[in-house]
C-alpha positions as CSV (number, residue, x, y, z in Angstrom):
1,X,88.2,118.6,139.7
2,X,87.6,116.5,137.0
3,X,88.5,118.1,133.1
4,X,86.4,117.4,130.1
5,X,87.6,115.0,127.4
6,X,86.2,114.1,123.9
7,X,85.9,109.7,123.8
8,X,86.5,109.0,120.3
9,X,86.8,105.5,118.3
10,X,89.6,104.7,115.8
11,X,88.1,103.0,113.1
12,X,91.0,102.4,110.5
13,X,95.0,101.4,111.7
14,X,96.6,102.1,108.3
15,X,99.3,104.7,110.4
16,X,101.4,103.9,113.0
17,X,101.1,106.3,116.3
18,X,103.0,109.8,115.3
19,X,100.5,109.9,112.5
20,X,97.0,108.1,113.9
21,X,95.6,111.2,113.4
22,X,95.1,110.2,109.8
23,X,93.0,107.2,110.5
24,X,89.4,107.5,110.4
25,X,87.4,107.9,113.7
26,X,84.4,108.4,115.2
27,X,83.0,110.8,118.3
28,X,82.0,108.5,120.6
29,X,80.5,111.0,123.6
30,X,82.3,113.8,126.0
31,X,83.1,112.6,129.6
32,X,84.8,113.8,132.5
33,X,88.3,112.4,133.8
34,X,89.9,113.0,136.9
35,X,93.7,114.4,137.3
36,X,96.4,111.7,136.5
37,X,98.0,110.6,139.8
38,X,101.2,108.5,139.2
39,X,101.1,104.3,139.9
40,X,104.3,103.4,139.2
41,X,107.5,105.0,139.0
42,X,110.2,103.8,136.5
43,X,112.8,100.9,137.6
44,X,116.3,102.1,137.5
45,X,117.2,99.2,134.8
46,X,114.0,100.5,132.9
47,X,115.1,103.5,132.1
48,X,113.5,104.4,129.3
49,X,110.1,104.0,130.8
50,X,108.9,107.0,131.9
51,X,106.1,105.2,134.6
52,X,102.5,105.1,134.6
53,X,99.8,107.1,135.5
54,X,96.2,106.6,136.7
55,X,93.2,108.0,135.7
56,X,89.5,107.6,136.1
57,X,86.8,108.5,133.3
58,X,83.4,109.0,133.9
59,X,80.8,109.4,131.7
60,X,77.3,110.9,132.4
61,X,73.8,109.8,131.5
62,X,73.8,111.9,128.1
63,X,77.0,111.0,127.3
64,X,76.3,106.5,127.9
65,X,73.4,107.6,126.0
66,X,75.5,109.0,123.1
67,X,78.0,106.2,123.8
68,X,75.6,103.5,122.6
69,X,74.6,105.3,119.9
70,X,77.7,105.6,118.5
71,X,78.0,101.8,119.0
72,X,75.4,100.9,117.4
73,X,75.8,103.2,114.5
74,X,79.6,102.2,113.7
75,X,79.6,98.5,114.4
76,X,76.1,97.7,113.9
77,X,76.8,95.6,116.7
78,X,78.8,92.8,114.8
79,X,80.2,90.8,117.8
80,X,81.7,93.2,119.7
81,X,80.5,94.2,123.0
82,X,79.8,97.2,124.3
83,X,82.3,97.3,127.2
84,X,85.2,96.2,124.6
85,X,84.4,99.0,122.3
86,X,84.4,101.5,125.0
87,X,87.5,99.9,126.2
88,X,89.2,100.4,123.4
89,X,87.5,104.1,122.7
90,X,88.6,105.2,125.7
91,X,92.4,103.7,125.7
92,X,92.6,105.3,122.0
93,X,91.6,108.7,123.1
94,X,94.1,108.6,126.1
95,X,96.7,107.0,123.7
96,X,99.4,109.4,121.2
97,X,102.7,110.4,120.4
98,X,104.1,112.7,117.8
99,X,107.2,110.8,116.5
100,X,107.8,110.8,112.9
101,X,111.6,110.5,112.9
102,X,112.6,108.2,110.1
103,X,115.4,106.9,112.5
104,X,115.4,105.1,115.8
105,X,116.6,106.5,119.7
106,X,115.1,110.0,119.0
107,X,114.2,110.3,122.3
108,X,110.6,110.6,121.7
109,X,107.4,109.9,124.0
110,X,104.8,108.0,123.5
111,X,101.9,106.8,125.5
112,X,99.9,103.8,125.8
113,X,97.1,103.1,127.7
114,X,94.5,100.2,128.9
115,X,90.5,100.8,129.9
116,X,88.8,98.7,131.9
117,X,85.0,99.6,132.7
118,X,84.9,99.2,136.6
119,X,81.2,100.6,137.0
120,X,77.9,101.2,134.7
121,X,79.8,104.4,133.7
122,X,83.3,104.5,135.2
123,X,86.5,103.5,133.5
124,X,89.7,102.9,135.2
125,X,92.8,103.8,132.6
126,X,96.2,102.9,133.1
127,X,98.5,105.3,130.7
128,X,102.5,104.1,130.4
129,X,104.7,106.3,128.8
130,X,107.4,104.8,127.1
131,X,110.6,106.6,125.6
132,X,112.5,105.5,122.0
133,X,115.4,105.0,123.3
């Protein structure tokens, strides 16, 4: 079954990842991904990676519709293509972590994650999980 999940573009980087929230975005569209299914399992001398996982993001008609919309509206198409922004709009919705620790090796998670557009409206996402450590 695939869950509903809100694409959105981050327009500023002022904070780092614990506090991105702050940064100013952009609804993009509403799509549909499918459950994460692990790819890679940690190395035993990588311990603080916590693996990877796959997932795959499909938007509908509407939603590509809404997609280049959006595009159009925040870049006003200034170099960047389409599939790059949605690239990135889709690996910074998939993306977090909720550190704010002033110190280092708190222990916490974060994640990180790569779109590539594989069809008209499919996106393949890769999401590693890394620990500070």
């Amino acid at each position: 079954m695939k869950a509903a999940i809100r694409i959105e573009s981050r327009l500023t980087t002022r904070y780092v990842l614990g506090y991105a929230h702050l940064d100013d975005w952009a609804q993009v569209c509403d799509a549909r991904k499918t459950a994460p299914r692990v790819v890679a399992a940690p190395a035993e001398e990588e311990a603080s990676d916590g693996g990877s996982s796959a997932h795959l993001v499909v938007l509908s008609p509407a939603g590509l519709v809404a997609a280049r919309k959006s595009y159009r509206r925040v870049t006003g198409r200034n170099g960047v293509s389409f599939t790059n922004w949605m690239n990135r709009a889709i690996a910074n919705s998939f993306s977090g972590g909720g550190c704010g620790h002033e110190y280092d090796c708190c222990g916490c998670a974060s994640y990180y994650a790569e779109a590539h557009r594989t069809k008209r409206r499919e996106f393949s996402v890769v999401v590693r999980q890394s620990f500070n450590y």
